[in-house]
N, C-alpha and C positions, 0 to 999 in steps of 0.2 A: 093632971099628972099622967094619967092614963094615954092623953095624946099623944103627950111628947115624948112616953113610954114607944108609944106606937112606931111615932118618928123615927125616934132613936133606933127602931129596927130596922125601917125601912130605910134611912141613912147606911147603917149598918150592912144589911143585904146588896142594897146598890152597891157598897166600898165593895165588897165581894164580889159583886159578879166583875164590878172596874178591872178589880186584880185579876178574876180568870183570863179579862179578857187582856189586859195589860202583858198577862204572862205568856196567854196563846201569842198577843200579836209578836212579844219579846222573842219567843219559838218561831213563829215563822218567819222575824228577820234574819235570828241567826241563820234559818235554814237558805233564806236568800242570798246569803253572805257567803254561806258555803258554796251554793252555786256559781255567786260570780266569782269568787276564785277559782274553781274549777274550768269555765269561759273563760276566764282572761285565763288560764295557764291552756286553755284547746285553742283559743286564739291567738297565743304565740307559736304551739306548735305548727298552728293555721298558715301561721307567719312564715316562719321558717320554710314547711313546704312547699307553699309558694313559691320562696327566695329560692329554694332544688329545685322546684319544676323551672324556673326561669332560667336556670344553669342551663340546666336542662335543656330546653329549648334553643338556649344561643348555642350549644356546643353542638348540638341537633343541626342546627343551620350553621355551623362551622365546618361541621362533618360534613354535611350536604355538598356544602360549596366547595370543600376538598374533592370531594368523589366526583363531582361534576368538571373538574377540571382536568382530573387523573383519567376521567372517559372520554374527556374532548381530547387530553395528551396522544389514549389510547389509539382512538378512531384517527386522529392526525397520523400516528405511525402506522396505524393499518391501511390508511389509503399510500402514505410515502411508499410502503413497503410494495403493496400493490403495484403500486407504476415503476417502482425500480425492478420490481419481475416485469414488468409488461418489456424495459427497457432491456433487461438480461434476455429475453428469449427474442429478441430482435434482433438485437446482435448474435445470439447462439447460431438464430435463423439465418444471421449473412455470412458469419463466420462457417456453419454447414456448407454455404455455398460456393464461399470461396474455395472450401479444401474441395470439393465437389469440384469446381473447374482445375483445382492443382493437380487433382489424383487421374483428372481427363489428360493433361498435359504434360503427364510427368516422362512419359515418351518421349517426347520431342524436349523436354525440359533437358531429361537427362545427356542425351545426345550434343545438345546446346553447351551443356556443361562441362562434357568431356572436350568439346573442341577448346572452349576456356581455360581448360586445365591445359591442352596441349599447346596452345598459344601461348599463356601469361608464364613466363618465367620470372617475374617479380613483381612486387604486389601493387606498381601503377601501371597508369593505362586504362581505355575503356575496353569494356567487357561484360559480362551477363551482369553484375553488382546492380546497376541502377533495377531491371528487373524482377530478382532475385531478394537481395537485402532487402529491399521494404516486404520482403514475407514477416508476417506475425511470426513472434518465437517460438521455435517449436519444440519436442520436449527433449530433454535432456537425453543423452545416450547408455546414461544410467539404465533410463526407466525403457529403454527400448531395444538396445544393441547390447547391454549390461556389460560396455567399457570393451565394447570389439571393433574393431577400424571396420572404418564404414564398409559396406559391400560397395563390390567393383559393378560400374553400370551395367546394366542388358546389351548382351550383344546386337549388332544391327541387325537392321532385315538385309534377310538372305539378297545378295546381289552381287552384280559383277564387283572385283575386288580394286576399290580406291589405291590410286596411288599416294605412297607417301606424303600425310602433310609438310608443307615448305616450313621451316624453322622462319620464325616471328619474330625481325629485330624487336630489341627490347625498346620501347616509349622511349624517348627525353621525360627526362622531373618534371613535374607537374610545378610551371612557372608560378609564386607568390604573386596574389592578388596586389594592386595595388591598393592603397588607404581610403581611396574614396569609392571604391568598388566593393571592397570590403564593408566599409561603413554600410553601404547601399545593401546587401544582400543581407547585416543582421538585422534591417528594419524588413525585408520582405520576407525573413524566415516563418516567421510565427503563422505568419495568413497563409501560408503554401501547402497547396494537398499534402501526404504522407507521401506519393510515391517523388511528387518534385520535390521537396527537402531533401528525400533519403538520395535520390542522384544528385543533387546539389552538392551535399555533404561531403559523399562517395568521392569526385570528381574534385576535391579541394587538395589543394599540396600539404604536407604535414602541418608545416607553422601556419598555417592559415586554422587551420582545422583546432590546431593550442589555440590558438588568439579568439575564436568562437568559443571555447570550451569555458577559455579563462574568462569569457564576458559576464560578470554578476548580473547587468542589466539585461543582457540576453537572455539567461538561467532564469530568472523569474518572470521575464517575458513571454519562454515560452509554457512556463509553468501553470501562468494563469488562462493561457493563449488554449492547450490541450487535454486532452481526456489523459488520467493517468497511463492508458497502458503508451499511449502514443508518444509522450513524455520518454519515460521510460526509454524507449526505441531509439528517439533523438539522441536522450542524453549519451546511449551507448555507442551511439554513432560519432559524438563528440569525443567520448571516452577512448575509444578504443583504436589503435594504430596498426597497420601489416607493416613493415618495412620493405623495403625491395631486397628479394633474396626466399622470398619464399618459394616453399616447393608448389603450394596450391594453395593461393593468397585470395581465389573468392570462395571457396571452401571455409579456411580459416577465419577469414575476416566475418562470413554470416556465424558459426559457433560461437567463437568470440563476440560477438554482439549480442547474440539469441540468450548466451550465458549470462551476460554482465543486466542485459534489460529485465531478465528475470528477476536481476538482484536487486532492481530501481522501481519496484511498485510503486514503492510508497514516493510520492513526488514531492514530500519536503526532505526525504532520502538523496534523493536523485539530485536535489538540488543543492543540495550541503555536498554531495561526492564531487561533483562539478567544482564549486566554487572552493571547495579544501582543495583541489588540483588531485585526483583520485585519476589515474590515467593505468588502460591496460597495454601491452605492448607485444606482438603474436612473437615470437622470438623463432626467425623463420629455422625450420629442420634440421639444417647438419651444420647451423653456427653459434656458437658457445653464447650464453649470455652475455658475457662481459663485453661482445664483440659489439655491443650495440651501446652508441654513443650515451643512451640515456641511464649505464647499468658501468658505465667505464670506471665510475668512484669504485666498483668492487672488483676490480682488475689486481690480479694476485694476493687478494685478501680469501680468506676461509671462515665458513659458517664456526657456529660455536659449540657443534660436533666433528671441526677439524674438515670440512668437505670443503673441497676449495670452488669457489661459485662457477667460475671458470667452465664446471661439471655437473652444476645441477639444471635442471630443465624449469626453474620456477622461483623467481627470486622477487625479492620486494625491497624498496628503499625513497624514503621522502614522499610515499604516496603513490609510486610507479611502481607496479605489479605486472612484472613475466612472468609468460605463458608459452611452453615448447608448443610448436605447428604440432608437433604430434602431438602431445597429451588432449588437442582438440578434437583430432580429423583419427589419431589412430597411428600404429606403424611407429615405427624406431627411428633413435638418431648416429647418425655417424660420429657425433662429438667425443672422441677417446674421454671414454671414464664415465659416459653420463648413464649408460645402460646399468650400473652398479646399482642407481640409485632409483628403479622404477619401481612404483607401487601405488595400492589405488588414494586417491588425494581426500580428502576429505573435506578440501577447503572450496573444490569445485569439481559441482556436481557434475559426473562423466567423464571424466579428463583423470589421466596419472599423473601424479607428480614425479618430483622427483625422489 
């Protein structure tokens, strides 16, 4: 009895220590359990930051490849910009020079010019224009004379005194080209220096001069053909008419040009004024607007402040825009009534209107 007494405790003791240990290992599962919930919930956050850094990263190299192209844009515009200066101060440089042999020349220029003024009594014929008009435009009388007729030339050098120049019959009209000679000169327009265009142009009779103007294939010809100021110049050379009757028709004819090329920078400008038929017309000194065939629809009709056209110095209609010889060159007109109407223009820069 006593053994199995014994047994039965040492049975006994063993169940108990089984349970301590049953209940320690029961304690440290749960406490392992706790743990991996705790890892598996740092493991997803693990996860997720991850999945942000990787954002991260492609936006990183989104950003990159943005910046890197907005620095190659950069440096592309910093070198254009560079070489369009290098190309501005080469031309500043020839453009210095030119005025630089004008200001040498303007002696002799001027002299040249008063024998033209006393020669040409209307505005065809040759004469200083082929020389002359192919000048770059120069600046307005605005910014220079502030709307005073031009000063009268330098007197000559001192010498024995010239006799009277002989009066200059007037030219014959300048004979219309014919169709295949014409065809021929709008194909060798585009390729021709500045200064042979500008006396090509010069030296053309009126309707010749429309029928180039009116050429759309020409107009974009020369557009893609020239640099815009030179464009520009052309187009105003197309544009713009003297008639015969003027007082000082190569006078007029370069302001009138010099003014209107100013207006034709832009050469899909120039090139739309052209082909809408956009024509100016000098409206020589002491004859009425209306007197001139392309302004006859306003013959005894009046502005719509009662001024009858007749008496203004500056009229427009269908696209053709007069311009008084004087409101370019200066000085007054003889046209009863038009002096009423003089004051400064606003529509073009240096000239009065009316």
């Amino acid at each position: 009895g006593r053994a199995v007494h014994r047994q039965s405790q040492l049975d006994l003791d063993a169940a108990n220590t089984a349970r301590e240990t049953a209940d320690g290992l029961r304690t440290g599962l749960d406490g392992t359990r706790a743990r991996e919930t705790t890892l598996i919930g740092d493991l997803g956050r693990a996860e997720e930051a991850v999945t942000r850094a990787d954002r991260t990263v492609r936006q990183a190299d989104t950003d990159l490849r943005r910046g890197t192209r907005a620095r190659d844009a950069i440096q592309a515009q910093v070198h254009e910009i560079g070489r369009d200066l290098g190309e501005v101060r080469r031309e500043l440089g020839t453009q210095a020079h030119r005025h630089s042999q004008a200001w040498a020349g303007l002696p002799g220029l001027t002299r040249a010019l008063e024998t033209g003024r006393r020669a040409e009594s209307i505005g065809e014929g040759p004469s200083q224009r082929s020389s002359m008009s192919s000048a770059p435009a120069r600046a307005t009388r605005s910014g220079r004379f502030g709307g005073q007729p031009l000063p009268a030339p330098p007197p000559e050098d001192q010498g024995p005194a010239e006799a009277p120049a002989t009066p200059v019959p007037a030219p014959a009209p300048r004979p219309v080209l014919p169709s295949d000679e014409r065809a021929q000169l709008v194909a060798r327009l585009p390729g021709m220096t500045e200064q042979d265009r500008t006396a090509r142009l010069l030296d053309l009779a009126s309707p010749d001069r429309e029928a180039l103007a009116s050429d759309r294939t020409l107009a974009a010809e020369l557009r893609r053909a020239l640099p815009a100021d030179e464009f520009a110049r052309t187009a105003a050379l197309l544009m713009v008419d003297v008639p015969a009757g003027a007082d000082l028709p190569v006078s007029a004819g370069i302001e009138a040009r010099a003014q209107v090329a100013r207006m034709l920078r832009s050469p899909a400008v120039a090139e739309r004024m052209l082909n809408e038929g956009a024509r100016m017309t000098v409206v020589p000194k002491d004859a009425a607007t209306t007197s001139l065939d392309a302004f006859g629809v306003l013959r005894g009709k009046s502005a719509q402040d009662a001024r009858p056209f007749a008496t203004m110095r500056g009229a427009e209609t269908d696209g053709q825009v007069a311009v008084g010889e004087e409101n370019l060159l200066g000085g007054a007109t003889s046209v009863p009534g038009a002096g009423l109407y003089a004051r400064p223009c606003p529509g073009w820069p240096g000239s009065r209107r009316w």
